[in-house]
N, C-alpha and C positions, 0 to 999 in steps of 0.2 A: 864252543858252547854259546858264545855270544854272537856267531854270525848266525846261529842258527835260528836262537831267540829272536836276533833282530829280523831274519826271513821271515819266521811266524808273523812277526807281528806289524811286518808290511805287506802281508796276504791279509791279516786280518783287517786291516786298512781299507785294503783295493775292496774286500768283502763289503765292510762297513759301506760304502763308499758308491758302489755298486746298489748296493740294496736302497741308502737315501736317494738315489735316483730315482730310481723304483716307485717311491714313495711320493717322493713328489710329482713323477709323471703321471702318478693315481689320483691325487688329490687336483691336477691341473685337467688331468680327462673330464674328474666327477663334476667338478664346477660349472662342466660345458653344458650339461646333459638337462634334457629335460623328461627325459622318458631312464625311469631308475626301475621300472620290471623289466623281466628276461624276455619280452619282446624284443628289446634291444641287446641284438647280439655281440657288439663290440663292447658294452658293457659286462655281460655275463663273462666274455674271454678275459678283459681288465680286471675284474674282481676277482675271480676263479688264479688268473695268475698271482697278482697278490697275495690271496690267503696260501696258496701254496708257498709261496717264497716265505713268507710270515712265520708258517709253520716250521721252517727249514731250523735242524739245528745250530744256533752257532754258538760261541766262546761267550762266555761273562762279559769279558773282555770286549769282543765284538758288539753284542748289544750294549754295553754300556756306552760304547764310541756313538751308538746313531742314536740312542735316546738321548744323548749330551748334545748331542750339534743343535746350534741354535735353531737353523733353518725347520729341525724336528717338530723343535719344542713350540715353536711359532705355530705351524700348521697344524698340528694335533688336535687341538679343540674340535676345530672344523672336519677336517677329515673324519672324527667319528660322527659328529653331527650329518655330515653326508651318505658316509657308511650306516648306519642307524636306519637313513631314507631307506635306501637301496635296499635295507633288511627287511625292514617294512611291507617295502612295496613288491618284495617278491616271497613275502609269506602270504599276502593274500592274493598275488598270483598263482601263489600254487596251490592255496588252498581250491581256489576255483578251477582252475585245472584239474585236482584231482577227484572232484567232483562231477568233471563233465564239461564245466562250462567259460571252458576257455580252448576254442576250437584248433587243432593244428601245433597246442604244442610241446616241447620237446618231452622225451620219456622220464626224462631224470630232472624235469619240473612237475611233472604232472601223474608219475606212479609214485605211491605213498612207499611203496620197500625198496625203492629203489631211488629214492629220491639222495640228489648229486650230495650235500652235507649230511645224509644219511650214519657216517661211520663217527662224523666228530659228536652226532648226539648219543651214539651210543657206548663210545667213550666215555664221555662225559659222567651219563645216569651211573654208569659202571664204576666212576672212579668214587664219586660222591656215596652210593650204598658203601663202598669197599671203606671210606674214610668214615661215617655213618655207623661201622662196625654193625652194618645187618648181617652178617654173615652167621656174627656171633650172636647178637641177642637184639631181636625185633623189635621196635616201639610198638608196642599193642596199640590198637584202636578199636573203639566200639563199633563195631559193622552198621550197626542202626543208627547212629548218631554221629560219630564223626570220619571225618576226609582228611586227606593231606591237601593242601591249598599251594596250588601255584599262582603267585603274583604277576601281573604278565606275562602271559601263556600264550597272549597273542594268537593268530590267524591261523596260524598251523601248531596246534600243542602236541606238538615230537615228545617233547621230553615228559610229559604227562603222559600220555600214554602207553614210552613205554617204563614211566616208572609205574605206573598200575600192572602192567604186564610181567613188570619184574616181582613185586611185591602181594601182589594181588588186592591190596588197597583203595576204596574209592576215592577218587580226584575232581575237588572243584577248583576250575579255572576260573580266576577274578582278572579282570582286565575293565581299563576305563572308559578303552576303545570301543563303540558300540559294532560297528562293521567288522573288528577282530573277533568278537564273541560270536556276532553272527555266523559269520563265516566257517570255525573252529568249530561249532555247533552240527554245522551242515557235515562238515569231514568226517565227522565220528560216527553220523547217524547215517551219512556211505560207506563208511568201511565195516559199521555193524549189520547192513543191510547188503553187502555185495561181496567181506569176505568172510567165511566160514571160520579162520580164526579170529576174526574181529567179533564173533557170534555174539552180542548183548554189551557192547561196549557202551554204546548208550544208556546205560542203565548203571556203568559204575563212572563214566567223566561225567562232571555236570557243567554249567557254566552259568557265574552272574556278571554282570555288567557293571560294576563298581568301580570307583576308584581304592587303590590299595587303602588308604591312609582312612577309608571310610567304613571299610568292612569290621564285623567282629567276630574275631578268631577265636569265640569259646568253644568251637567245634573242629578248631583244628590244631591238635597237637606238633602238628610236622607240618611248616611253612616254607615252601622256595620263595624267593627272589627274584626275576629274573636279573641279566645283565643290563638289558634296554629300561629298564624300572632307572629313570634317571633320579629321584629323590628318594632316596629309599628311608632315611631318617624316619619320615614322620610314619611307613608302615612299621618298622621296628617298635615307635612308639607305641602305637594303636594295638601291634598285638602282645605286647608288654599290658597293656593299659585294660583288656578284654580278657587276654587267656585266664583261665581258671588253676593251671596247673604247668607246670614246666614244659616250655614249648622250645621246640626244636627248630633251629631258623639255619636254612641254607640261602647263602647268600654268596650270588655269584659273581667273578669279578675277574681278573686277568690278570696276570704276569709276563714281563719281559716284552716284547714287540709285540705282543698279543694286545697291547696298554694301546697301541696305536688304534683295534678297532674296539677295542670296551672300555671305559673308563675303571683304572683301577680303585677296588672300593679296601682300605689298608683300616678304617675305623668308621664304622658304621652308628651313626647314632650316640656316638660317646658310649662305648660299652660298659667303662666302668661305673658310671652312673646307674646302670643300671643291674651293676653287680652278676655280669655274665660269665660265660664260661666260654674260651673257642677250645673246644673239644675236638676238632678234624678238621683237617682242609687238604685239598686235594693238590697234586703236584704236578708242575707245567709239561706235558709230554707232546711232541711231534701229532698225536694223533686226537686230540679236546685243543681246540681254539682257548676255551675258558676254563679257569682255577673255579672252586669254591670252597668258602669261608663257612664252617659252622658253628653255629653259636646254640649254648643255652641260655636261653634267660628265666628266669622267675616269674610267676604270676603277679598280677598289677598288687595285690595285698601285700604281698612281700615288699615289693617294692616302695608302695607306699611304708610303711612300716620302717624300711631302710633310711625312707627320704627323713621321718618324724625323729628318726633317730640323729641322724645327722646333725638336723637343726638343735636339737636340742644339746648334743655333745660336740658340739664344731672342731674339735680342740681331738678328738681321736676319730681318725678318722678307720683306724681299723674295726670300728661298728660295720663298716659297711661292707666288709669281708665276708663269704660264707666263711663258714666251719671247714678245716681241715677233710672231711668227709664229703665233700660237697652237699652240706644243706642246710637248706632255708627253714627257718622256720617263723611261723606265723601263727603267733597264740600258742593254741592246743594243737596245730596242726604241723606236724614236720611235712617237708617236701625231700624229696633226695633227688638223684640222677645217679 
């Protein structure tokens, strides 16, 4: 038994061991580079092999050893910082590509259903409704008046459209980037205008040009996050501070070697501050890059409410607890979930 254990666990070793090379021949490539779109092809193979080793199943155990090693924990900052470019700059390569106007290239940069990270967004939207418990019982929205808001939606918004496609809900994209909106803008109103299932897509994404932390969310009960949203704090505050009524925040983030290309987000905004709920979150699989984190929060009334309570009772701090039922309540007004 103990020869066998110790076999395991000097495979898991060589694995470990294997892989932080890996990592750091990636982080030593990207540093070279100065061209981070899929015009460069020795980058697209570098990256592409990565996320697939990345995604590779291993032991607890195993990942624990490569996110311990020094050499990891050193590089990490940067390597997402670089990785983040590269994401960047090849969503609004392809966004222009799939428009037309990026001559010559490859198919799985430049067709929208076949596009090469195709399956982890749809992963993803899939795992998040399923934890979201839409299956069971829908967050209503008003058709004429409110959207689900993706916060960083960036240059290509995959996951926007096809969470409208799943749900049938209308989608505004906020982003702060002004050439991200522009570009996300032109995509929608080509695939509403050249594919037949795309027929009037235009008409249910929209897109503004803001920064998260500036917008207000009283029109949007269902909020994402994205992962590239590097401060997400002060959006969490702003739509705590705007919503009118219990708002639904998906916020995305990563687990395990996944931590290496998204920053993992474990407490957002101090939650209990503001008296939340993580109601769902999605669990790390082979085929979604990223986890996500769902929260309830309360409208800013309540919360204000919460905060005048506090000051005034310092001394008990289970004022700031909902009710056993989950709800808020404010004045004459219950709120529930």
């Amino acid at each position: 038994m103990n020869t066998i254990s110790g076999a395991i666990e000097l495979h898991e070793q060589i694995g470990a061991g294997a892989y932080i090379d890996h990592v750091l021949h990636t982080h030593n490539f990207l540093t070279k580079q100065t061209d981070f779109t899929p015009h460069n092809a020795k980058l697209n193979a570098t990256l592409h092999s990565f996320v697939r080793n990345t995604m590779r199943h291993r032991s607890h155990e195993e990942t624990h050893a490569i996110l311990g090693a020094p050499v990891i924990k050193q590089i990490a900052p940067d390597l997402r910082r670089l990785l983040s470019i590269s994401e960047y700059e090849m969503e609004c390569y392809c966004a222009r590509a799939m428009v037309g106007k990026e001559p010559g290239a490859e198919s799985r940069f430049s067709s929208y259903d076949n596009f090469i990270y195709r399956d982890n967004y749809e992963a993803l939207v899939a795992a998040e409704l399923h934890a979201m418990k839409w299956h069971v019982k829908a967050v209503p929205l008003k058709p004429d008046r409110e959207s689900v808001a993706f916060v960083g939606a960036g240059a290509l918004p995959i996951s926007a459209i096809m969470f409208h496609r799943r749900t049938g809900l209308q989608v505004t994209c906020i982003d702060s980037d002004e050439q991200a909106c522009k570009l996300g803008r032109q995509l929608v109103l080509h695939l509403a205008a050249t594919n037949p299932a795309y027929a009037g897509l235009d008409k249910q994404i929209h897109f503004i040009h803001k920064a998260g932390e500036d917008h207000d969310y009283v029109t949007h009960p269902i909020v994402f996050i994205a992962s590239l949203v590097e401060k997400k704090d002060p959006i969490v505050m702003r739509i705590v501070q705007t919503s009118h009524t219990v708002a639904t925040t998906i916020i995305r983030s990563a687990e395990g070697l996944s931590t290496l290309l998204y920053k993992p987000e474990n407490c957002v905004a101090g939650q209990e501050e503001y008296n939340s709920y993580l109601v769902g979150q999605t669990k790390p699989t082979p085929d979604a890059i990223n986890t996500s984190l769902i929260y309830r929060f309360p409208p800013g009334k309540c919360w204000r409410r919460n905060k005048i309570g506090l000051a005034e009772q310092a001394d008990d701090i289970a004022t700031l607890r909902p009710q056993p039922k989950r709800m808020w309540r404010t004045g004459s007004l219950d709120i529930s979930i």
